[in-house]
ZAMARGU-4260 file (C-alpha; in steps of 0.2 Angstrom, whole numbers, plus 5000, padded with zeros to 4 digits):
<rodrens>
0) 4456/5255/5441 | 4468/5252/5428 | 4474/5266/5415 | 4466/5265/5399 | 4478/5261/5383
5) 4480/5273/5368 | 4491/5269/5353 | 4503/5284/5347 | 4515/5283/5333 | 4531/5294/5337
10) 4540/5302/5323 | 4557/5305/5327 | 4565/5316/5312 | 4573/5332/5309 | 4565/5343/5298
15) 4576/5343/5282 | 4570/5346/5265 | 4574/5328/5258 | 4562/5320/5271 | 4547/5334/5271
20) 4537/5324/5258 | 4538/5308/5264 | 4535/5313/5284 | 4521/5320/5278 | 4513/5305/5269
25) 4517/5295/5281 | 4509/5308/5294 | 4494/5307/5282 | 4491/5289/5284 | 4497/5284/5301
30) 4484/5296/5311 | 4470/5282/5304 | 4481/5269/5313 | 4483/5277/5331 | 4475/5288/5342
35) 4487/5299/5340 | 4505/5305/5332 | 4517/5315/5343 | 4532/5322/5330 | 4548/5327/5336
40) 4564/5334/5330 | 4577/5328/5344 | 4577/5312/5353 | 4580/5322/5367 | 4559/5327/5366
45) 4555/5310/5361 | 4561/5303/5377 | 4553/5314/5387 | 4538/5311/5381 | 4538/5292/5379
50) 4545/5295/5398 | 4528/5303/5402 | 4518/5293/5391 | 4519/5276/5405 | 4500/5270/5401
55) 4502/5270/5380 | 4507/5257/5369 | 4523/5267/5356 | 4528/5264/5340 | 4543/5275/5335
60) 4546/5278/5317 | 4563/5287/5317 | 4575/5292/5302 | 4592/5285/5299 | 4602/5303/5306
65) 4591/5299/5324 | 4595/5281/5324 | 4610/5278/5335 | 4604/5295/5348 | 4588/5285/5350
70) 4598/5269/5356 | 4612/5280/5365 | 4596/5285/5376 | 4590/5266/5377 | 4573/5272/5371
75) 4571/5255/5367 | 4570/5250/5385 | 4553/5258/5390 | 4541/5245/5391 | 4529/5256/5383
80) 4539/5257/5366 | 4533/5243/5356 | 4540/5244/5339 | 4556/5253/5332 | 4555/5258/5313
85) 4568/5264/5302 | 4564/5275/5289 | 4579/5277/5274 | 4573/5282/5258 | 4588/5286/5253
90) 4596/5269/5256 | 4609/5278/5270 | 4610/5264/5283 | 4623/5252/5286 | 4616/5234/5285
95) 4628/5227/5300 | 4625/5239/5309 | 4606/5238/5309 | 4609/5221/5313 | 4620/5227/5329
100) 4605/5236/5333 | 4591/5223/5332 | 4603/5211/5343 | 4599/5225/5356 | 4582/5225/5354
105) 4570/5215/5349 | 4557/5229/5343 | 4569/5234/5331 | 4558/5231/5314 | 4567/5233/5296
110) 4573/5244/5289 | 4558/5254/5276 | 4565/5261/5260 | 4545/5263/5255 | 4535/5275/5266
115) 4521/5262/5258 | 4528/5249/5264 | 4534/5255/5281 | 4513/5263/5284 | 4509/5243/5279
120) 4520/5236/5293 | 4515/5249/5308 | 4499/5244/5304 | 4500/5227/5306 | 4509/5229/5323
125) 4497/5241/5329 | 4483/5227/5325 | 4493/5214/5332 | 4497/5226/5348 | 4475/5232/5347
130) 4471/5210/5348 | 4483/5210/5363 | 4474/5222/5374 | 4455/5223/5365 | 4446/5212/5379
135) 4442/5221/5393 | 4439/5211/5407 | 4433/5218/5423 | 4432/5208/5438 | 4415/5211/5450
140) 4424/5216/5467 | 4419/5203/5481 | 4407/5193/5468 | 4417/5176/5474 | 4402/5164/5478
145) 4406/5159/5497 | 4406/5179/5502 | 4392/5184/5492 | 4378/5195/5499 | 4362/5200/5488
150) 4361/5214/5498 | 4368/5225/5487 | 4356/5239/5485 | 4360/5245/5502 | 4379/5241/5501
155) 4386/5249/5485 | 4401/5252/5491 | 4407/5235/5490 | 4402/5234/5472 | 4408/5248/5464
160) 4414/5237/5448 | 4396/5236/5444 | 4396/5254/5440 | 4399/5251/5420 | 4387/5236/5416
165) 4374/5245/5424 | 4378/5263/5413 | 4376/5256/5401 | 4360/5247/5403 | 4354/5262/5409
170) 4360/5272/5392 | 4347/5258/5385 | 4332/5262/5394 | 4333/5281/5394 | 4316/5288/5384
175) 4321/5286/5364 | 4325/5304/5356 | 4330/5307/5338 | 4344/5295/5333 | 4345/5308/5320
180) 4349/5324/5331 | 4359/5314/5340 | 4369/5306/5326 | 4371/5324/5320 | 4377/5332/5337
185) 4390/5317/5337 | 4395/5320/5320 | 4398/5339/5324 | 4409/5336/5340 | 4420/5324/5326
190) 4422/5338/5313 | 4425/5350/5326 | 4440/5340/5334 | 4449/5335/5315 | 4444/5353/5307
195) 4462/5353/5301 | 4461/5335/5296 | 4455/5334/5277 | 4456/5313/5279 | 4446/5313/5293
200) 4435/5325/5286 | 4430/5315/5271 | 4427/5298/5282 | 4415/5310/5292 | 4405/5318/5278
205) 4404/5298/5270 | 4399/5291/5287 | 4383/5306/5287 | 4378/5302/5270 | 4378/5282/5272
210) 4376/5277/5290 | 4360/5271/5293 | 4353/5261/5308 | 4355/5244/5299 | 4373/5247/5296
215) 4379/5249/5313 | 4387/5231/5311 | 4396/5235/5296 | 4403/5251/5303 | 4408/5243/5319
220) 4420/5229/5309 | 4428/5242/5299 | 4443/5242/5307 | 4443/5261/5304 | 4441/5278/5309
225) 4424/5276/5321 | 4428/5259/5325 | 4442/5267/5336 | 4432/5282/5342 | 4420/5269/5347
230) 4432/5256/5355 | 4442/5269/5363 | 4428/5277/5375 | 4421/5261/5380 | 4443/5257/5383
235) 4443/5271/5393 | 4424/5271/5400 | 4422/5288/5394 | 4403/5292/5401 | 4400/5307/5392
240) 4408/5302/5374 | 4399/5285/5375 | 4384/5294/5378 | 4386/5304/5363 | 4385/5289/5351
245) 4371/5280/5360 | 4362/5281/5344 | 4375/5268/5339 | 4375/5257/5354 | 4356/5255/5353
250) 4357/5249/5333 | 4371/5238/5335 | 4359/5230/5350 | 4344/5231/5341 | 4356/5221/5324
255) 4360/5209/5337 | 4345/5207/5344 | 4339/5202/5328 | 4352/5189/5321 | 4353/5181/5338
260) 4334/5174/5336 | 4340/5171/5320 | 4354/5162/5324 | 4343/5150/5337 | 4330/5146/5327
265) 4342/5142/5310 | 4356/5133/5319 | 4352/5126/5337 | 4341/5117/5349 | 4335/5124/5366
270) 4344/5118/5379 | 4360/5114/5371 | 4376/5120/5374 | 4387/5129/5359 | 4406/5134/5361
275) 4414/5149/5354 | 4432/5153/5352 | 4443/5168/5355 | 4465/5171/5351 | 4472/5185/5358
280) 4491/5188/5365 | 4490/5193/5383 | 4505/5200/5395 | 4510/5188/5410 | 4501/5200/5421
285) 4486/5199/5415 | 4486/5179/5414 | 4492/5181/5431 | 4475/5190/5436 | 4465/5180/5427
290) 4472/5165/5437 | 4468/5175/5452 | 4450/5177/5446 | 4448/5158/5442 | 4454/5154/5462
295) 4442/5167/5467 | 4427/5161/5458 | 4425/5178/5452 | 4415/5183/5438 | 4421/5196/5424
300) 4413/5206/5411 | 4417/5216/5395 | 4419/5233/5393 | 4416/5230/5375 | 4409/5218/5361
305) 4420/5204/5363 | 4422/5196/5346 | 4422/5178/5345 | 4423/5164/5331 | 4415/5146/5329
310) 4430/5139/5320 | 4446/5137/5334 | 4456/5136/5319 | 4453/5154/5315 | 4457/5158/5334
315) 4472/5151/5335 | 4478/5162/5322 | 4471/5176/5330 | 4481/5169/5348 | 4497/5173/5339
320) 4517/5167/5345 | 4522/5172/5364 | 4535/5183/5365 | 4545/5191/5379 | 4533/5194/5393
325) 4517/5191/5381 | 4507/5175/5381 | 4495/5167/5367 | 4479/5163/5375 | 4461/5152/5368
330) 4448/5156/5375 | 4432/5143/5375 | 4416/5151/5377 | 4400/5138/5381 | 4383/5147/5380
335) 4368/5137/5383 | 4354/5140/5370 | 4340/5150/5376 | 4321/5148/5370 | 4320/5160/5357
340) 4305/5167/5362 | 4313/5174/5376 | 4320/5191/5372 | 4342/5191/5377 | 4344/5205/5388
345) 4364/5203/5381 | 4363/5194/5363 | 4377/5184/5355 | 4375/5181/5335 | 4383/5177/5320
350) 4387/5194/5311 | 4396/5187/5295 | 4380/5192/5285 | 4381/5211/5294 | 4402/5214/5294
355) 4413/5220/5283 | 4423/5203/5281 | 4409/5193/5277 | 4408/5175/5285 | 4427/5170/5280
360) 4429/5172/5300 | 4412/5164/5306 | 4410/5177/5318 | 4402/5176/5334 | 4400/5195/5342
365) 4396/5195/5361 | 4384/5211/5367 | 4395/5223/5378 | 4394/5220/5398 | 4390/5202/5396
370) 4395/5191/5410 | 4409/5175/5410 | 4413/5165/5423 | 4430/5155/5423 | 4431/5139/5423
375) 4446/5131/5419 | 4462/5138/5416 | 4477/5127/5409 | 4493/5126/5398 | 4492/5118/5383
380) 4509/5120/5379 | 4525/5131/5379 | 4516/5142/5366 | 4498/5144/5371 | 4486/5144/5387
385) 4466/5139/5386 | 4454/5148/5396 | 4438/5138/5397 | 4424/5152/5402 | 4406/5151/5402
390) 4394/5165/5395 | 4383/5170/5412 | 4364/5175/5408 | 4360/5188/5418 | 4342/5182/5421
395) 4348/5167/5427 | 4342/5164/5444 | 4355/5154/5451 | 4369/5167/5448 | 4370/5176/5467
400) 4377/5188/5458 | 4368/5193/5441 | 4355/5192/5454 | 4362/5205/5464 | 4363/5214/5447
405) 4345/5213/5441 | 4341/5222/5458 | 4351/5238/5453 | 4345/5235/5437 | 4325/5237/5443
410) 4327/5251/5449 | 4318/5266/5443 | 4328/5279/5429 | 4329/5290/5446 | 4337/5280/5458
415) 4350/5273/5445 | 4356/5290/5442 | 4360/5291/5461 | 4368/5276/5461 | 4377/5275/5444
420) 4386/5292/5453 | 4389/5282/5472 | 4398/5268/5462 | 4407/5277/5450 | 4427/5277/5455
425) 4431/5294/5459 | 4448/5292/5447 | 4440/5291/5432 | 4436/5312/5430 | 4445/5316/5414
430) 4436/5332/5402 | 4426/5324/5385 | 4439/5332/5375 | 4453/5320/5382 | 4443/5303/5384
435) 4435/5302/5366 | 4451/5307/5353
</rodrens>
């Protein structure tokens, strides 16, 4: 299984009077854009951490005394590091010299006089870095269609990657409790972990005053504080932390649930087929396996809601420019219309109505575990690649393999427990405290 991704800010700065304040500030502000800050005085320590940190995406904010010791250990070089910014307040650096430096490296930002400013610009590249690396695909081991066996109930093994749909539609059947006590419990664990944290704090005590089950939408788009808790465990397939916000699974599916029969009765027909678009930048690798998955006839599924849009104008803004070793990628999404009668075990709706932005976007959210299968992959030019995919309804029986997932799926709260543990991979045993923050 792959590593999961966390995004940590570096702050490389020694710690003189002049720059207290404004590390501070930044300190302040940066910990709601990443998962976490490291802050070090050397860059001695900051190299050996971003040494160690191989499966997380860096941005290094570093002070103008630290510059040229963080090149002098081509920092710079570690495919982790993703952005290099330089912090002068004091207006101490030399302009040609900084330009020597961003000739060496193209993650060399500008240099940020404003700690305002600078919080601005990592924020925007930690984003930018976030729509990179957000879809989650995972591929269904042995699913190809010429090798396919329905016989999967007594042959587990051979489809372990099955483990994470199936927990979470078993999350969604377990006997309802109190979405109160557990929305409490959840909230606890998150004042525990930030009890020093006074910003954190406030974003919790607002989140248990207002958060009710119709605004699990809102809370979800707020590219925020919970968006990351949330999109971080489901990153990382954190079993125990995901089950500690099921309250807020079940209400984002029960908001989608609702504006999908909406959406089929205001805007389609039965039958017909509508296409949704998705931008994102991509590394060569991963176009490289989806490639790989297309040969195979493989089918994938998300590990999360996979936001989508009905304009391809919007997406292609979203899809970004290529870079070094990083693609832009459209996808194109068909999904047939379903009678709306019919409840969608994984609804796909328009949200603008329940999300923070509004409908500027025309966003079309995708339920987490839905099925795709690729159809097409091709180059439209130097700059961008379109992978045509089709939305896979699990009910459908003429999918061998969704069909070979509705058999685990029947089975009774009991088995699934004994066999959610069989498939599980073995590698992914890390403690609560470490999957959720």
């Amino acid at each position: 299984m792959k590593p999961s991704i966390d995004f940590v800010t570096v702050i490389a700065a020694r710690p003189t009077e002049s720059y207290t304040g404004e590390i501070k500030k930044i300190k302040e502000e940066v910990w709601q854009i990443t998962d976490h800050i490291e802050e070090y005085a050397s860059v001695d320590e900051c190299e050996s951490f971003v040494r160690s940190a191989r499966y997380k995406y860096i941005f290094i904010i570093v002070t103008v005394d630290l510059i040229n010791d963080l090149f002098s250990l081509n920092i710079h070089q570690f495919r982790q590091v993703q952005s290099i910014f330089l912090f002068d307040p004091y207006k101490n650096s030399n302009p040609l010299h900084i330009n020597d430096l961003r000739k060496l490296s193209y993650k060399m930002q500008e240099v940020y006089i404003s700690s305002s400013d600078l919080i601005r610009r990592v924020e925007k590249c930690v984003h930018e870095c976030a729509n990179k690396s957000d879809i989650l695909l995972s591929s269904l081991a042995g699913c190809s269609s010429d090798t396919m066996t329905t016989n999967v109930v007594n042959n587990i093994a051979d489809f372990a990657e099955l483990w994470f749909p199936l927990y979470i539609d078993f999350l969604f059947e377990l006997p309802m409790v109190d979405s109160k006590e557990e929305k409490l419990r959840f909230i606890e664990q998150c004042r525990r972990h930030f009890a020093q944290n006074s910003g954190a704090l406030q974003l919790i005590a607002e989140f248990e005053e207002h958060y009710g089950p119709h605004g699990a939408l809102y809370y979800y788009t707020c590219d925020g504080f919970f968006y990351r808790i949330v999109n971080r465990a489901l990153r990382r397939q954190a079993i125990e932390c995901i089950r500690d916000f099921r309250f807020f699974l079940l209400d984002i599916r029960n908001q989608l649930q609702l504006a999908h029969e909406k959406f089929l009765h205001n805007d389609t027909k039965v039958g017909m087929s509508k296409t949704f678009f998705r931008g994102q930048l991509m590394s060569d690798a991963e176009l490289e396996e989806l490639q790989k998955k297309h040969r195979e006839g493989t089918l994938i599924t998300t590990n999360s809601y996979l936001s989508t849009s009905e304009c391809v104008e919007t997406a292609r803004i979203f899809a970004g420019k290529p870079t070094n070793g990083i693609v832009s990628i459209l996808f194109e999404i068909t999904a047939e219309i379903k009678d709306p009668q019919i409840k969608q075990r994984k609804p796909f709706a328009r949200i603008g109505h329940l999300s923070t932005f509004g409908d500027v976007e025309r966003e079309v959210l995708f339920s987490i575990g839905s099925f795709f299968k690729i159809d097409q992959i091709d180059e439209e030019s130097s700059s961008c690649w379109i992978v045509k995919m089709t939305f896979v309804d699990e009910d459908d029986q003429n999918q061998i393999v969704t069909s070979d997932f509705r058999i685990l799926r029947t089975c009774s709260l009991e088995m699934k427990v004994i066999k959610r543990a069989s498939m599980r991979p073995s590698n992914n045993r890390s403690t609560r405290q470490n999957l959720v923050f």
